[in-house]
BAFI-3210 file (N, C-alpha, C; in Angstrom, 3 decimals, decimal comma, padded with zeros to 6 digits):
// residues 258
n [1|2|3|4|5|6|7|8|9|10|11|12|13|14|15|16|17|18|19|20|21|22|23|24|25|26|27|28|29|30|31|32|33|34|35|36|37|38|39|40|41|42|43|44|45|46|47|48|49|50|51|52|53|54|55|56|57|58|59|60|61|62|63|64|65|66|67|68|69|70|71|72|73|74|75|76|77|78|79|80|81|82|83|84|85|86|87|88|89|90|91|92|93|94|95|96|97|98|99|100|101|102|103|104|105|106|107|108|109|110|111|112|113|114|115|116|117|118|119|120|121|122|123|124|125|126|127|128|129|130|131|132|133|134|135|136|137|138|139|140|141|142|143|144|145|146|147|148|149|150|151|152|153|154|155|156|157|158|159|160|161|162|163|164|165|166|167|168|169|170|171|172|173|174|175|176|177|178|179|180|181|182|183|184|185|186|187|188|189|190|191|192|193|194|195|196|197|198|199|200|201|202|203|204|205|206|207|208|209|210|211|212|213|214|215|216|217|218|219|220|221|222|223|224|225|226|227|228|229|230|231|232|233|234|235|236|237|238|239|240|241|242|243|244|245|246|247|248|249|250|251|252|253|254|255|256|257|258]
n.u [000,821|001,988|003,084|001,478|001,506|003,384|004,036|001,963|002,676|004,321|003,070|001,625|003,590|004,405|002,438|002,332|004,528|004,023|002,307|003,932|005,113|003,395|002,123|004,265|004,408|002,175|002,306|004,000|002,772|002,619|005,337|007,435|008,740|008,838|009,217|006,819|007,053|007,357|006,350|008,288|007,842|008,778|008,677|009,385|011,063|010,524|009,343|009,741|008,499|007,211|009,389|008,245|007,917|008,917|009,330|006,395|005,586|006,482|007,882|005,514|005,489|005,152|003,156|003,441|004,764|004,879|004,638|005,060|004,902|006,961|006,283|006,717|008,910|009,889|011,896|012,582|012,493|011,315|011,747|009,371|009,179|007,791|006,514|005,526|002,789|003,488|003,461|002,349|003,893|005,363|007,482|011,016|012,889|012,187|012,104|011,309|011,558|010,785|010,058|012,972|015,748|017,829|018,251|021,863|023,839|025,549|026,999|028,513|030,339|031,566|030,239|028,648|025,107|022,026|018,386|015,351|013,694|013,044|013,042|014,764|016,825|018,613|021,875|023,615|025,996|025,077|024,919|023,107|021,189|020,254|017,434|018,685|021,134|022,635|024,438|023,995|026,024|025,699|025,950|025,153|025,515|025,979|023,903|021,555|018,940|016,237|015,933|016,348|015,235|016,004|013,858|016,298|018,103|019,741|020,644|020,234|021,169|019,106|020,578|020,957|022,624|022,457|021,841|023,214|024,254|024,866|025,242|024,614|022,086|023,003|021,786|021,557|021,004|020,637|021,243|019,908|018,013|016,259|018,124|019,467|020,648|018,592|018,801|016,947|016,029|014,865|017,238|019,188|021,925|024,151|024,909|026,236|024,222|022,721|024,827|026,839|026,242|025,174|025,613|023,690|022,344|019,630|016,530|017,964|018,751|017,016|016,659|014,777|013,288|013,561|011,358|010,799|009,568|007,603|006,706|007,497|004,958|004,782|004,669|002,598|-000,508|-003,340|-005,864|-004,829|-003,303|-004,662|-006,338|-004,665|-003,950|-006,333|-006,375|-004,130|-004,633|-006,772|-005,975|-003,991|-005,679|-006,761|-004,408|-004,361|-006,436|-006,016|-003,925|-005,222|-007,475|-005,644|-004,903|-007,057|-007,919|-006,055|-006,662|-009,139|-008,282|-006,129|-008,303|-009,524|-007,984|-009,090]
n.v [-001,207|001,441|001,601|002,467|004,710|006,486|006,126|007,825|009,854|010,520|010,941|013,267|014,988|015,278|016,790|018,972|020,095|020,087|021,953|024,494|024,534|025,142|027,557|029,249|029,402|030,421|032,821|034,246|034,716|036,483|037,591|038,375|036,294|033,808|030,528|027,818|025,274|021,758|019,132|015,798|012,847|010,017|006,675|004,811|002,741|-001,078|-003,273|-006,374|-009,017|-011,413|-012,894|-012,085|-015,018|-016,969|-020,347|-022,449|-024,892|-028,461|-027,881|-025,741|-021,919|-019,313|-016,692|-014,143|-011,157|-010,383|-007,357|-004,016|-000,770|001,811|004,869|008,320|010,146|013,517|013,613|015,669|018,489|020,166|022,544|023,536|024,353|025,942|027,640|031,045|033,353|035,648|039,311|042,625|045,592|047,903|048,636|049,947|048,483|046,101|042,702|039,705|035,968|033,918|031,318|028,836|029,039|031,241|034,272|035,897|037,247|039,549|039,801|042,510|041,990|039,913|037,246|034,939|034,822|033,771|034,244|034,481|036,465|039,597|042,132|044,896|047,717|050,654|051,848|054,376|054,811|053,743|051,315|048,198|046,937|044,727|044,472|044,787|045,390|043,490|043,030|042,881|042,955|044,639|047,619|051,513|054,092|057,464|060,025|058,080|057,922|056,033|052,865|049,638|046,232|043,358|039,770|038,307|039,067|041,500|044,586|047,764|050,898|053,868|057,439|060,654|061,659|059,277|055,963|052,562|049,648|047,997|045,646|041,895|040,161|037,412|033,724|031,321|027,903|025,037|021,319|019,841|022,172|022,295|021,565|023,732|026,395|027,960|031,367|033,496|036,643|036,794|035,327|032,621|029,524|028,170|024,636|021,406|019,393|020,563|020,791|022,560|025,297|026,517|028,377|030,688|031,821|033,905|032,693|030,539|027,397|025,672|027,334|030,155|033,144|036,891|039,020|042,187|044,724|043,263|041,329|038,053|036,197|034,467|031,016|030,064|028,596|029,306|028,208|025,770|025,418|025,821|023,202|021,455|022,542|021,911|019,317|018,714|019,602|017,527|015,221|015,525|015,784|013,060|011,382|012,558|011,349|008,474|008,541|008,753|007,152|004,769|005,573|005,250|002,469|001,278|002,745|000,871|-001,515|-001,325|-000,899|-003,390|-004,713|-003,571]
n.w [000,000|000,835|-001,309|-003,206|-002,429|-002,884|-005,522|-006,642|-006,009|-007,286|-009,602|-008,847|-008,579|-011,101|-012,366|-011,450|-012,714|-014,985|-015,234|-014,712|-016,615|-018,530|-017,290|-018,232|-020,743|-021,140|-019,981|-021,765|-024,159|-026,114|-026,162|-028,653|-031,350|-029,412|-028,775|-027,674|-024,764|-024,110|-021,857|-021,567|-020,921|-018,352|-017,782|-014,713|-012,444|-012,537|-009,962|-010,379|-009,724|-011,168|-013,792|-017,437|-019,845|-018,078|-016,774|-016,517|-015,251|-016,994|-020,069|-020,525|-020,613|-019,299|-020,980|-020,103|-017,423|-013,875|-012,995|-011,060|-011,761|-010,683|-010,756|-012,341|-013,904|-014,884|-017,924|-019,699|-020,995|-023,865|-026,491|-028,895|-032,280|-034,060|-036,579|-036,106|-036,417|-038,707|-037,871|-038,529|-038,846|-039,690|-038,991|-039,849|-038,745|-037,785|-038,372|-039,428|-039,475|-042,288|-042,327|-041,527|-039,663|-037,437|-036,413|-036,052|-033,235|-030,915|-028,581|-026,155|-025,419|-027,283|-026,904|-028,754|-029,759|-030,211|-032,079|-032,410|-032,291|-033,994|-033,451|-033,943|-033,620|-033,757|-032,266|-030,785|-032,758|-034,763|-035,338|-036,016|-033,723|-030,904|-028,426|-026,114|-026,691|-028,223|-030,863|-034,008|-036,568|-038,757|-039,736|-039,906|-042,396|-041,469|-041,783|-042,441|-044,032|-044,136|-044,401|-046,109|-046,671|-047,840|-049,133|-049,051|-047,365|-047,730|-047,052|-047,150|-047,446|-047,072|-048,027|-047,978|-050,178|-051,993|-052,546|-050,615|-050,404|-047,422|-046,363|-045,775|-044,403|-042,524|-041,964|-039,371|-038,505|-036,791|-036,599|-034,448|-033,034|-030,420|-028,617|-028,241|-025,552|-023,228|-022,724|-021,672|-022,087|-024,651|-026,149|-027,243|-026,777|-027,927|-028,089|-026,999|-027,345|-029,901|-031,475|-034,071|-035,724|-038,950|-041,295|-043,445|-046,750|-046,342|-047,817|-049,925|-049,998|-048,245|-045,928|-044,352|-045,325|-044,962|-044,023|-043,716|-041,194|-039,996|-037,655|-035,692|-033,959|-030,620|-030,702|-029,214|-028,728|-027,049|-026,579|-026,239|-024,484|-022,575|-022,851|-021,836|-019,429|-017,764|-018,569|-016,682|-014,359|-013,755|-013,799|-011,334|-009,759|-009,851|-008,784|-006,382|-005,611|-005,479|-003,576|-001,268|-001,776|-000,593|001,508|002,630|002,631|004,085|006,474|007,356|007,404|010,279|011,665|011,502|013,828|016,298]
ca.u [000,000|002,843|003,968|000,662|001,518|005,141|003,899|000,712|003,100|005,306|002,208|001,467|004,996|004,838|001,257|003,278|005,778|003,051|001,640|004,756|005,962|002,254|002,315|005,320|004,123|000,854|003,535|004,993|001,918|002,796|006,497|008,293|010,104|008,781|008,961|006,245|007,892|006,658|007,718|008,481|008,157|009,293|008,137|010,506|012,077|009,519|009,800|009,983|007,608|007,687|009,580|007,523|008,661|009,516|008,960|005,376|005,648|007,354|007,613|004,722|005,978|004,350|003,220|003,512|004,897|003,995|005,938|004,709|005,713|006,933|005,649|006,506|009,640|010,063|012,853|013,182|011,532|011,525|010,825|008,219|009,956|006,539|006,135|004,540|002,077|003,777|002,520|002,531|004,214|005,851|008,513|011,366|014,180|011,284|012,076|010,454|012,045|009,632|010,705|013,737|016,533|017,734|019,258|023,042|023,693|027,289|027,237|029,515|031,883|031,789|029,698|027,305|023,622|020,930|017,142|014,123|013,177|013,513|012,702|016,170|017,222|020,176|022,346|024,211|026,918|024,655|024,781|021,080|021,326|018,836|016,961|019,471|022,141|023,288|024,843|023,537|026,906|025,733|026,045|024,506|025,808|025,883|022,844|020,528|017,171|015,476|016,778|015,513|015,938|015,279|014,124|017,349|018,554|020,352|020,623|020,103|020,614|018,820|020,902|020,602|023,768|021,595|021,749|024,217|024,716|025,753|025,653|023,426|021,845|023,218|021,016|021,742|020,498|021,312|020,592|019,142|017,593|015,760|019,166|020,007|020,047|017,243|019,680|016,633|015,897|014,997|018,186|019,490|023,434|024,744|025,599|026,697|023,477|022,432|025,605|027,262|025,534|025,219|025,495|023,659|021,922|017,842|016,204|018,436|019,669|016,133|016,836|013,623|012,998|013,097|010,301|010,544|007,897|007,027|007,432|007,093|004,775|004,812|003,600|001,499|-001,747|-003,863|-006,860|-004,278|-002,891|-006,195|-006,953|-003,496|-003,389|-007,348|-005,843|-002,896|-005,069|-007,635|-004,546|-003,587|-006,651|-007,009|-003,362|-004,594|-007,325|-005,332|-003,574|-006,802|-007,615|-004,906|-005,309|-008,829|-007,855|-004,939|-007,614|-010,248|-007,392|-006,269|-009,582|-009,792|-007,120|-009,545]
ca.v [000,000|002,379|001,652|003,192|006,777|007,271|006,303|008,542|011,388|010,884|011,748|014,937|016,095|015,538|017,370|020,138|020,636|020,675|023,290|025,259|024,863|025,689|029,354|029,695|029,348|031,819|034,125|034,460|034,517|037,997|037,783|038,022|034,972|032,590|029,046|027,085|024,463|020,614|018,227|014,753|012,090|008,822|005,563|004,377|001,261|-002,009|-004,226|-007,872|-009,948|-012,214|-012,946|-013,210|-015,905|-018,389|-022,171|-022,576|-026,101|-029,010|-027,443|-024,444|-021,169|-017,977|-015,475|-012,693|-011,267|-009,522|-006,239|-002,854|000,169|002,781|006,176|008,998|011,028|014,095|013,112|016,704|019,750|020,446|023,789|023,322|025,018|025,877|029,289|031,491|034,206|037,380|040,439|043,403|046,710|048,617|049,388|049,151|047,296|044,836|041,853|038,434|034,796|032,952|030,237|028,063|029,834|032,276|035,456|035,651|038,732|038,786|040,946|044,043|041,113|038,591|036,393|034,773|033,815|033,777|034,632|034,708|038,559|040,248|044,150|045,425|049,151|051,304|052,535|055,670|054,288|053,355|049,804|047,400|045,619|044,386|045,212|044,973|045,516|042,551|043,694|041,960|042,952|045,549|049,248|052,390|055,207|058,591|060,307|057,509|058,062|054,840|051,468|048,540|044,552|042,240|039,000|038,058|039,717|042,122|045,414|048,669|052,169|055,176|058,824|061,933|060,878|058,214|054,625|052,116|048,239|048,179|044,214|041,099|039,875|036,004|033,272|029,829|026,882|023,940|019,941|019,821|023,286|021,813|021,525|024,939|026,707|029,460|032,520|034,621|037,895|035,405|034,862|030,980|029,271|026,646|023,162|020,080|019,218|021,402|020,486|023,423|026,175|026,619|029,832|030,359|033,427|033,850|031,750|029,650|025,977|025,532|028,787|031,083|034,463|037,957|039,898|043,499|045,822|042,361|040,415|036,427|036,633|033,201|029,755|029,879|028,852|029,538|027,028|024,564|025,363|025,913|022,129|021,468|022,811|021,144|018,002|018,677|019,890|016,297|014,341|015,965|015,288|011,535|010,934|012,770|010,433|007,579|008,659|008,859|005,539|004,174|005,698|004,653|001,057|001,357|002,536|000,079|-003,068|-000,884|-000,933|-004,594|-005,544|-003,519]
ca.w [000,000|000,575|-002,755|-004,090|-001,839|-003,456|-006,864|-006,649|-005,629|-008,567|-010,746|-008,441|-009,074|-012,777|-013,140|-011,055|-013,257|-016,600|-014,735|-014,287|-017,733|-019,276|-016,799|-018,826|-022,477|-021,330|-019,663|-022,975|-025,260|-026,638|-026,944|-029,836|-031,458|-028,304|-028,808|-026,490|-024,235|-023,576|-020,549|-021,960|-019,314|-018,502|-016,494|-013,357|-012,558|-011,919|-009,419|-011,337|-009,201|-011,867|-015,419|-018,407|-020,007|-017,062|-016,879|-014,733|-015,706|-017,488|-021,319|-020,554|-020,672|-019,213|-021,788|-019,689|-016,417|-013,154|-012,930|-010,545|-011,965|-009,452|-011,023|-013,527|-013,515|-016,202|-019,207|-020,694|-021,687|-025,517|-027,246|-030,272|-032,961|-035,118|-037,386|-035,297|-037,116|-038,805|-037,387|-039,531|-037,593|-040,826|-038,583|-041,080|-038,500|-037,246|-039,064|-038,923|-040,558|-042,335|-042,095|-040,426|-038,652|-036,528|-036,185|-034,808|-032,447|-030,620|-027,111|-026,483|-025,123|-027,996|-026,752|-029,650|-029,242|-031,047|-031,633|-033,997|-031,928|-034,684|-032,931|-033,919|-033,000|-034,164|-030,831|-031,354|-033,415|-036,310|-035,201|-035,978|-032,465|-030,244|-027,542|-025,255|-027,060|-028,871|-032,207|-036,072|-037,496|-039,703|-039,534|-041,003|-042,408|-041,145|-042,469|-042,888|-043,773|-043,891|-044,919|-047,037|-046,112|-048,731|-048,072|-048,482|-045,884|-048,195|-046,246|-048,554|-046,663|-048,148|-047,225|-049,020|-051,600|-052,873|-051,939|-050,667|-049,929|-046,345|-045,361|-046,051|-042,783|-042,313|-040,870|-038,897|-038,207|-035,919|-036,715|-033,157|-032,244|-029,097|-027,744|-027,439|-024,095|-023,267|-021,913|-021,581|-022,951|-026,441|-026,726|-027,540|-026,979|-028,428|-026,863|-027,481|-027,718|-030,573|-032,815|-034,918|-036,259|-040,050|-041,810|-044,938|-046,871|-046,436|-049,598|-050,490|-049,246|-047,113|-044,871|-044,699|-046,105|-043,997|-043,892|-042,742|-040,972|-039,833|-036,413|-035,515|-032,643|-030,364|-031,364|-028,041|-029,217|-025,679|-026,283|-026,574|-023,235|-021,425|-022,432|-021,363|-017,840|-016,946|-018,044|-015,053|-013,367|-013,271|-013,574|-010,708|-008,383|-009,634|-008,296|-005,348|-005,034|-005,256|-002,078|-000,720|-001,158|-000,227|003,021|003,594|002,832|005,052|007,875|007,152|008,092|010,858|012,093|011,697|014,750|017,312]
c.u [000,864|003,427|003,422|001,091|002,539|004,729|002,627|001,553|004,286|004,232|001,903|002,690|005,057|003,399|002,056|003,542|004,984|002,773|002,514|004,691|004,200|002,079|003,579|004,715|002,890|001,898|003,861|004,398|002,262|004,554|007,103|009,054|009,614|008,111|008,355|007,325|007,206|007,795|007,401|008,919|008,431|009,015|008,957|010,746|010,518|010,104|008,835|009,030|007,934|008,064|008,723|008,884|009,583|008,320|007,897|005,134|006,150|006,787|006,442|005,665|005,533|004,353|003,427|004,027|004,501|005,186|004,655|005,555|005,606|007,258|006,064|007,782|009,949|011,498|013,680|012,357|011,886|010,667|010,040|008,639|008,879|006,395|005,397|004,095|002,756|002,882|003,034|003,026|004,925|007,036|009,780|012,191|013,365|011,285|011,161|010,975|011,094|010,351|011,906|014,823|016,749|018,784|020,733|023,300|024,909|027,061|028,467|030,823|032,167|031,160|028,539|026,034|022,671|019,458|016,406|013,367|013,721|013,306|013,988|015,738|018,753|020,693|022,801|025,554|026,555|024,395|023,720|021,697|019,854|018,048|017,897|020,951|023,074|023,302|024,568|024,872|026,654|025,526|025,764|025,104|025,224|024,760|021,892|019,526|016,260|016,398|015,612|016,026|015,121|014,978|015,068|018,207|019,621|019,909|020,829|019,696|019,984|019,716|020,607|021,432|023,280|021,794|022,816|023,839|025,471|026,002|024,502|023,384|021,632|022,028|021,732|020,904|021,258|019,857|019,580|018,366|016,973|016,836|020,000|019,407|019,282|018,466|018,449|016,671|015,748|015,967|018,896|021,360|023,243|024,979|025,696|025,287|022,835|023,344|025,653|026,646|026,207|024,388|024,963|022,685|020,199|017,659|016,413|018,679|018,698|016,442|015,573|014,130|012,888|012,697|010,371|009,341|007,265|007,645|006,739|006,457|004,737|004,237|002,647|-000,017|-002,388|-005,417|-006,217|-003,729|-003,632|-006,607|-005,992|-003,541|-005,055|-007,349|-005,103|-003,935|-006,231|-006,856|-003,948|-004,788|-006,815|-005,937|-003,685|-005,476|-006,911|-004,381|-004,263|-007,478|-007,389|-004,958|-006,705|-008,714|-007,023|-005,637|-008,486|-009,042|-006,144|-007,257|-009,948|-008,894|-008,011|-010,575]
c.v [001,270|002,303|002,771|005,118|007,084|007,133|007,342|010,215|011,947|012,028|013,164|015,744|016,251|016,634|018,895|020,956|020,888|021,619|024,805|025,733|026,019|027,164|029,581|030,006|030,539|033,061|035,317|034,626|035,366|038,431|037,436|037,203|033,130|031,489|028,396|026,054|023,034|019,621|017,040|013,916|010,770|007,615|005,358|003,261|000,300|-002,748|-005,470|-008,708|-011,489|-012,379|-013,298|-014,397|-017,577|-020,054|-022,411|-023,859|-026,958|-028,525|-026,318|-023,549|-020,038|-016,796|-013,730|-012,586|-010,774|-008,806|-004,836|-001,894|001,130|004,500|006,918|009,661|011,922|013,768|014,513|017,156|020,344|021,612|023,286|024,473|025,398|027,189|029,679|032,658|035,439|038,527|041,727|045,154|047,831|049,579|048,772|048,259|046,211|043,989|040,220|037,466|033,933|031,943|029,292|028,854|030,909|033,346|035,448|036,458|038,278|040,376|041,559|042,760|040,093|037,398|036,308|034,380|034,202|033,589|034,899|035,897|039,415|041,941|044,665|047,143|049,528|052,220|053,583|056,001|053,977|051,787|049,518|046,592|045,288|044,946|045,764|044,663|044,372|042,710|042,263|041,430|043,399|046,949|050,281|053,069|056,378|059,136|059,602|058,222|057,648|053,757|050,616|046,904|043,862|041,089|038,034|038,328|041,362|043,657|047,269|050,637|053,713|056,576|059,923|062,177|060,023|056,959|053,839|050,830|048,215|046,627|043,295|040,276|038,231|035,153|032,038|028,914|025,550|022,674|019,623|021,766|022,961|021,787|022,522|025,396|027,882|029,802|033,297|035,982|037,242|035,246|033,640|030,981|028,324|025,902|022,265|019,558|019,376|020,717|022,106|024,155|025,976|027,838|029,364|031,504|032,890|033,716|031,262|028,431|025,407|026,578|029,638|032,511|035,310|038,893|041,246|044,315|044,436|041,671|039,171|036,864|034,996|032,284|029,545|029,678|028,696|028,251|025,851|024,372|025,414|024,055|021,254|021,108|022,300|020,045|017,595|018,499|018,490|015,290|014,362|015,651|013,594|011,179|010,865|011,682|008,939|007,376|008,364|007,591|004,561|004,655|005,507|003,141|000,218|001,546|001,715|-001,023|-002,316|-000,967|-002,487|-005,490|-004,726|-004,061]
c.w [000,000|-000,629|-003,541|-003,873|-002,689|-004,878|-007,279|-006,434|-006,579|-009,290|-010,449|-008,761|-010,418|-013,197|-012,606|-012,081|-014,724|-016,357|-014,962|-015,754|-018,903|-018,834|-017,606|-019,992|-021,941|-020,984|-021,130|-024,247|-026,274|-026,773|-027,947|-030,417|-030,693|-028,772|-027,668|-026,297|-024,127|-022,791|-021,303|-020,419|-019,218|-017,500|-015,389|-013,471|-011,844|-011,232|-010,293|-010,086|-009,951|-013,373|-016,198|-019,186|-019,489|-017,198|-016,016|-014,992|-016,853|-019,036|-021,429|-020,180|-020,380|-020,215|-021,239|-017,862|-015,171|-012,479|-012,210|-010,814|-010,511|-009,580|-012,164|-012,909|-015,019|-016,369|-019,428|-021,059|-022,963|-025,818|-028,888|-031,136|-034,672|-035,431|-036,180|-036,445|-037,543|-038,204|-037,550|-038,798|-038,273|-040,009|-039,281|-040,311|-037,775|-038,579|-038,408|-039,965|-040,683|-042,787|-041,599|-040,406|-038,104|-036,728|-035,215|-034,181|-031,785|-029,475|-026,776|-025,880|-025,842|-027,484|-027,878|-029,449|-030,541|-031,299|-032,924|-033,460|-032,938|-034,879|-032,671|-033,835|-033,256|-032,808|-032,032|-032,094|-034,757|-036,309|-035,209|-034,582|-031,918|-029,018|-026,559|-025,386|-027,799|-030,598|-033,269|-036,781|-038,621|-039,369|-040,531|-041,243|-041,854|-042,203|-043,048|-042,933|-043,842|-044,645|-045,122|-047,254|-046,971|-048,269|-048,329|-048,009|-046,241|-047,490|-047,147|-047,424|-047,902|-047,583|-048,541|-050,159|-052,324|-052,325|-051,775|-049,472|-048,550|-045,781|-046,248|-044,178|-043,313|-041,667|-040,488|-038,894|-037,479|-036,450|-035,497|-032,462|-030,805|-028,503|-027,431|-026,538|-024,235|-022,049|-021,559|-022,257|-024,292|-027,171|-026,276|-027,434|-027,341|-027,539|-027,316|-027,973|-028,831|-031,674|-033,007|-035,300|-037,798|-040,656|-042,956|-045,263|-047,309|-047,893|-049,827|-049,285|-047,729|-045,947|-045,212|-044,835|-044,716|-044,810|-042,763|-042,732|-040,544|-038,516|-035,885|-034,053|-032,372|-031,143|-030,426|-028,705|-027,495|-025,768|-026,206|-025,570|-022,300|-021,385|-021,495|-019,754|-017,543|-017,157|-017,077|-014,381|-012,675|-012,911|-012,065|-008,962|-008,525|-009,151|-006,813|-004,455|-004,444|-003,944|-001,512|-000,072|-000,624|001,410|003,782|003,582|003,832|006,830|008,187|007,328|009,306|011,917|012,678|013,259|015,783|017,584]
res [x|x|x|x|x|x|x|x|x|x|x|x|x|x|x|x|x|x|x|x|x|x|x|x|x|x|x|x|x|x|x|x|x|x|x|x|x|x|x|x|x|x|x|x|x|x|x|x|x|x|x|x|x|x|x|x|x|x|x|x|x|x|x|x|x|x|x|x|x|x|x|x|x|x|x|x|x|x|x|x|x|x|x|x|x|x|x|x|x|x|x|x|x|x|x|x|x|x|x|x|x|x|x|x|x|x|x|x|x|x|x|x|x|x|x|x|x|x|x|x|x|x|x|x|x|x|x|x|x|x|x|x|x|x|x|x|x|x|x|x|x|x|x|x|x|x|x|x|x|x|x|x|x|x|x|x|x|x|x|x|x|x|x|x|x|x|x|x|x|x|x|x|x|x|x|x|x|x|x|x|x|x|x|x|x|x|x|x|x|x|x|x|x|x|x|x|x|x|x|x|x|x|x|x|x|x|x|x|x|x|x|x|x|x|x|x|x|x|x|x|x|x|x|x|x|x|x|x|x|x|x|x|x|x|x|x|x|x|x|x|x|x|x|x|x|x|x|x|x|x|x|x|x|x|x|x|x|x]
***
């Protein structure tokens, strides 16, 4: 009977942790770039009672065995790496990649990361960086007066001299994206996990197109997380119950020695 409490309290910890991760993805409904998250979960170790397969008499053979699993423990949380909706903002350094990879950005100390937030901003240097300062690697001239991003990333400043080619904006991609780390602020690192990044120019060689005046808003779809979190959430009381029972059956032979 104590077996049932510890395995009943696995399942409460795993509906937990759906819970957690699902206030995350609503958190985030409305930011830019954001990839929803899902917990991947995994059975525990059984105790073997008995082998299938054993001898229950001379030449019979049991088709099957008798094994108690002992609960649920989460595996790994995977980002869902699904288009999210353009959303139209005709601001010209708001970009958006339709389709697969990401933007590279490199912080005032060389550190690289990377992000599908594509609400770039020119500091006072002329530099396209990011919100918080993580530089594109392209720069404007003095006297801009609007600029023009193809969607291949080709970077086209307008000034009052007439026009001029200042960069083409690179993209990546990783064999594993799920295996890069979330730094926060929607910006992604590499890891072993992930594998290598691969450079290659928007359009060509399966790399998607950038779209300016345009920004990827999440993949959060919210009815999809509402059914989500009142599945935890039942999941979450039938485990409970299961305690429950186990402690009323536990009092009821209890009961029986007075």
């Amino acid at each position: 009977m104590l077996r049932a409490f510890s395995t009943a309290a696995t399942g409460m910890t795993a509906q937990q942790m759906i819970v957690d991760i699902i206030a995350n993805n609503l958190a985030n409904i409305n930011t830019t770039g954001f990839k929803r998250s899902q917990v991947d979960f995994q059975d525990l170790m059984y105790l073997k009672l008995q082998e299938a397969g054993r001898e229950v008499a001379a030449g019979v053979v049991a088709p099957s065995g008798f094994e108690i699993g002992s609960g649920v423990r989460p595996g790994s949380t995977v980002k869902v790496y699904t288009q999210g909706d353009p959303e139209k903002t005709e601001r010209l350094l708001d970009l958006a990649i339709q389709g697969e990879g990401f933007f590279q950005v490199t912080s005032p100390g060389g550190d690289i990361r990377y992000t599908r937030d594509g609400s770039f901003q020119t500091d006072a240097s002329g530099n396209i960086v990011t919100s918080n300062g993580y530089g594109l690697g392209i720069s404007l001239p003095a006297g801009t007066r609007s600029i023009s991003i193809g969607p291949d990333g080709t970077v086209v400043a307008h000034t009052g001299s007439g026009d001029s080619s200042v960069g083409q904006i690179a993209l990546v991609r990783f064999l594993n994206p799920s295996g890069l780390s979330s730094e926060g602020g929607n910006l992604l690192a590499e890891t072993p996990a992930s594998g290598s990044p691969t450079t290659g120019t928007p359009g060509q060689d399966g790399f998607g197109t950038v779209l300016q005046g345009f920004l990827e808003r999440s993949n959060v779809q919210m009815v999809t997380e509402l059914v989500n979190l009142i599945k935890a959430q039942r999941a979450y009381e039938i485990n409970s119950r299961a305690i429950r029972a186990g402690d009323d059956m536990l009092t009821t032979a209890n009961q029986l020695v007075r």
